[in-house]
C-alpha positions as CSV (number, residue, x, y, z in Angstrom):
1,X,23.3,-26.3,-1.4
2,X,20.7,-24.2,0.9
3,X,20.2,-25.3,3.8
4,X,16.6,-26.8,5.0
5,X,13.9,-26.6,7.3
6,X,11.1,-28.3,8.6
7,X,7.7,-28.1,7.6
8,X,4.6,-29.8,9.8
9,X,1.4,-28.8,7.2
10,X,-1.7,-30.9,8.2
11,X,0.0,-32.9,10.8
12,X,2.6,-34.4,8.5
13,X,6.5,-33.0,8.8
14,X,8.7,-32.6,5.6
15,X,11.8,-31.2,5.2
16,X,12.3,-28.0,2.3
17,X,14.5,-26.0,1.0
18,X,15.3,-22.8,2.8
19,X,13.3,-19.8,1.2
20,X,10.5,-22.6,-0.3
21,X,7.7,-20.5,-0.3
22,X,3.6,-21.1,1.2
23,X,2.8,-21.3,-2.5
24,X,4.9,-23.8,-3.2
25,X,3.9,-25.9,-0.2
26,X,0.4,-25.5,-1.1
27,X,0.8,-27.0,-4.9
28,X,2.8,-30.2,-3.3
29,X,-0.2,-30.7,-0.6
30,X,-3.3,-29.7,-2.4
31,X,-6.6,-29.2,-0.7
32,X,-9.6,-28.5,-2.0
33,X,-9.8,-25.0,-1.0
34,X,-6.5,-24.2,-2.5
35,X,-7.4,-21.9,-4.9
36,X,-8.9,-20.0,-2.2
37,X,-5.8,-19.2,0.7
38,X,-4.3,-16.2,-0.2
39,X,-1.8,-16.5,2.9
40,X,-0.6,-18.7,5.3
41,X,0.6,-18.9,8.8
42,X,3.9,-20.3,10.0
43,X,3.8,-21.1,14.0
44,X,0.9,-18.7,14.4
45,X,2.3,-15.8,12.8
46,X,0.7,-14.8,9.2
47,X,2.6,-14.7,6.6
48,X,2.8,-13.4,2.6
49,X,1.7,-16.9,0.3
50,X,4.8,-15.6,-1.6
51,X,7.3,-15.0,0.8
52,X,10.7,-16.8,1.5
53,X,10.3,-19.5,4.4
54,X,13.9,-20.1,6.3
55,X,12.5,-21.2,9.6
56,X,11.2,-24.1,10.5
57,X,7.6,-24.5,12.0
58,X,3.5,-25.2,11.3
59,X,2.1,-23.8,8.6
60,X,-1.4,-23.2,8.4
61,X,-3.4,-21.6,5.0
62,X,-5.4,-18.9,5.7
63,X,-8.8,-18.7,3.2
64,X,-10.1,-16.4,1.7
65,X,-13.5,-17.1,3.4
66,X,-12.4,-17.2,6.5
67,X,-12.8,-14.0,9.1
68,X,-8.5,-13.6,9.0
69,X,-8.7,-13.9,5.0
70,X,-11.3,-11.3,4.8
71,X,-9.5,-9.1,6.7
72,X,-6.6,-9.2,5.4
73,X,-8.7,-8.9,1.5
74,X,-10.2,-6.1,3.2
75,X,-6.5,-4.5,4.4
76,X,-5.0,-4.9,1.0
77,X,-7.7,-3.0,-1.1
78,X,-7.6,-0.6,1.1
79,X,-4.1,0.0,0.3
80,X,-4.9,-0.7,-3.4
81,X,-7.4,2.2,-3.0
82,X,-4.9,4.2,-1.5
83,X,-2.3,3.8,-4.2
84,X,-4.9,4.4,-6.8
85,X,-6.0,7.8,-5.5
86,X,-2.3,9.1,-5.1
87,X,-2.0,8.3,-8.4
88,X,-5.0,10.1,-10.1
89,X,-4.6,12.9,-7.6
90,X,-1.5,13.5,-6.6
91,X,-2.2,16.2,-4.0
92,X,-4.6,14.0,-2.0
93,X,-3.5,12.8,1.9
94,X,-4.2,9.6,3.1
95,X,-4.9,9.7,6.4
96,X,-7.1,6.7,8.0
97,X,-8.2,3.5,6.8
98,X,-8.6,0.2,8.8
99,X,-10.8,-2.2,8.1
100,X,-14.5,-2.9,9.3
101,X,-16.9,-5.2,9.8
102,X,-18.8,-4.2,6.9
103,X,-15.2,-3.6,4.3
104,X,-13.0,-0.8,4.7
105,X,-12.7,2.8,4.0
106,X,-10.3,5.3,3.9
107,X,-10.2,9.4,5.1
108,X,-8.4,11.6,2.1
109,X,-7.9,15.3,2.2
110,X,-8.3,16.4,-0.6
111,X,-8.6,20.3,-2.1
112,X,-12.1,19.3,-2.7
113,X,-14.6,16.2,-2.4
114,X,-14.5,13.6,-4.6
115,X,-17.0,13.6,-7.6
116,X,-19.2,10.6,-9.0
117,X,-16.9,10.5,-12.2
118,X,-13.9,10.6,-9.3
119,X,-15.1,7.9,-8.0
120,X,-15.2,5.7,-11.4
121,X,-11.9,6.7,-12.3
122,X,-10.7,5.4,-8.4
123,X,-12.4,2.1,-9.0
124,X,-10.6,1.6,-12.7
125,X,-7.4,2.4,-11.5
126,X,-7.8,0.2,-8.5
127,X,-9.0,-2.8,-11.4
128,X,-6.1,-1.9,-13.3
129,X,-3.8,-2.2,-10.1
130,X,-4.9,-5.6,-9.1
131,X,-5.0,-7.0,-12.8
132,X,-1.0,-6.1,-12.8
133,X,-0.9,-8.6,-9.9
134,X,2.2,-6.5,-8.2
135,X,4.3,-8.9,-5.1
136,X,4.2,-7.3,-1.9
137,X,7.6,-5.7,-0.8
138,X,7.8,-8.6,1.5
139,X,7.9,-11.4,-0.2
């Protein structure tokens, strides 16, 4: 039997199983902007929607409308950008990429600049990526 913790989401405490995930929580205390959190906080700290849960604590969703859900949207397609480039050309460095106010960007050397067709081929690969809907390594 796994042991359980203690969740407080919107003010109201109930005990889980150990590793129940945000997702999980989410579909047993709907809200209406549900479809819309795409992570969550537990005590303050954010947190994968798909990752394990063993402590106990106050979870919070984070939507996708607010400023931390845009950021971290805005974080994670940079990295799906990233990912796509290294794999259409290989040879390409990564170097910076936060995100801004306005979205996000990213610095690659590369042997030479990027084309218009580059760039199409970037954004297909970076559709394809997210269509295969890949977990992060932390969850």
């Amino acid at each position: 039997m796994k042991p359980s913790i203690e969740i407080e989401v919107n003010g109201k405490n109930r005990s889980y199983p150990a590793g129940v995930t945000p997702e999980e929580i989410l579909r047993e205390n709907p809200d209406k902007n549900g479809r819309e959190c795409l992570a969550a906080e537990l005590n303050g700290v954010a947190v994968d929607i798909h990752s394990s849960l063993t402590d106990s604590g106050k979870l919070s969703f984070i939507n996708i409308k607010s400023q931390k859900g845009l950021d971290i949207l805005r974080h994670s397609t940079s990295h799906v950008m990233a990912q796509a480039v290294k794999e259409l050309f290989p040879e390409a460095r990564v170097t910076i990429g936060p995100a801004i106010e306005e979205g996000f960007y990213y610095d690659f050397d590369t042997p030479r600049p990027f084309t218009p067709e580059d760039l199409e081929k970037i954004e297909n690969r970076m559709k394809e990526i997210v269509k295969a809907n890949f977990r992060s390594a932390e969850s």
